[in-house]
N, C-alpha and C positions, 0 to 999 in steps of 0.2 A: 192526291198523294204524290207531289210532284218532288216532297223530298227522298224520297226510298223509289228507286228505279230497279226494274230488271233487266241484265243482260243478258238476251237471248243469243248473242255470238258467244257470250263467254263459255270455257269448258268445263266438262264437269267438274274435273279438280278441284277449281276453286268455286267460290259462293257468285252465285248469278245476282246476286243483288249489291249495290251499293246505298248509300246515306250520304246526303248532302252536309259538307262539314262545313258549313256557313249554317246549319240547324242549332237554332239557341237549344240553352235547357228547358225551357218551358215548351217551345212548338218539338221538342224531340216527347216529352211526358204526352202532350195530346195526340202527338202519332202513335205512341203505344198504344193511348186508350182507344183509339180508332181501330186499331187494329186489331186488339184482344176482342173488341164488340164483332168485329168481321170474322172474326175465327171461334165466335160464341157461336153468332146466328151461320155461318157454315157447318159448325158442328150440330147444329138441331137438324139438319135435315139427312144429316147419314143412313137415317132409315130408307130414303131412296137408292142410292147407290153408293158402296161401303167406297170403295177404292178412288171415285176422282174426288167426293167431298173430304175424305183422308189425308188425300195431299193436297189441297187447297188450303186445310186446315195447319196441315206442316209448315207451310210457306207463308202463311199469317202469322204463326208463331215464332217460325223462325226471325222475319223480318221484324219484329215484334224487339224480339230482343236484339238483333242489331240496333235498333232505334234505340234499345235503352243503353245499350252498351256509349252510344254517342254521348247521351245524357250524361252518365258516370266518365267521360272522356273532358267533355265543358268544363266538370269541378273540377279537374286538373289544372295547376298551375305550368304556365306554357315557360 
C-alpha cells in the first residue's frame, strides 16, 4: 500500500493519511478494492474485540474513500 501512507506526526485536526497523486485511475480503483476486502475481513472478526477491530475498520474505510476521491480527482480536467 505504498500509495496511501499514514502520518503518525500529523495532528488530530487534520486526516493522518495521505494519497500519492502520481496514482492513476485504475491503481487508485484497485486500492479501494484492496481496501474495502481489508475492512471486510477486519469486520468479521469484531466478535473478538468490539473497540480495536472498530477503528481498524474506520480507517480502511476511511482511507478507502480517500483513494476514490483521487480516482474522481484524475477525471478532472487539469
Amino acid at each position: 500500500m505504498d500509495n496511501v501512507r499514514s502520518d503518525s506526526l500529523s495532528s488530530h485536526t487534520t486526516n493522518p493519511f495521505t494519497v500519492n497523486e502520481d496514482l492513476s485511475f485504475e491503481d487508485a480503483w484497485v486500492q479501494v478494492a484492496e481496501l474495502l476486502h481489508c475492512a471486510l475481513a477486519t469486520s468479521q472478526v469484531i466478535g473478538e474485540s468490539v473497540a480495536a477491530p472498530q477503528r481498524a475498520v474506520m480507517h480502511l474505510v476511511e482511507m478507502a474513500k480517500m483513494v476514490a476521491d483521487r480516482a474522481v480527482e484524475c477525471l478532472q480536467p487539469k
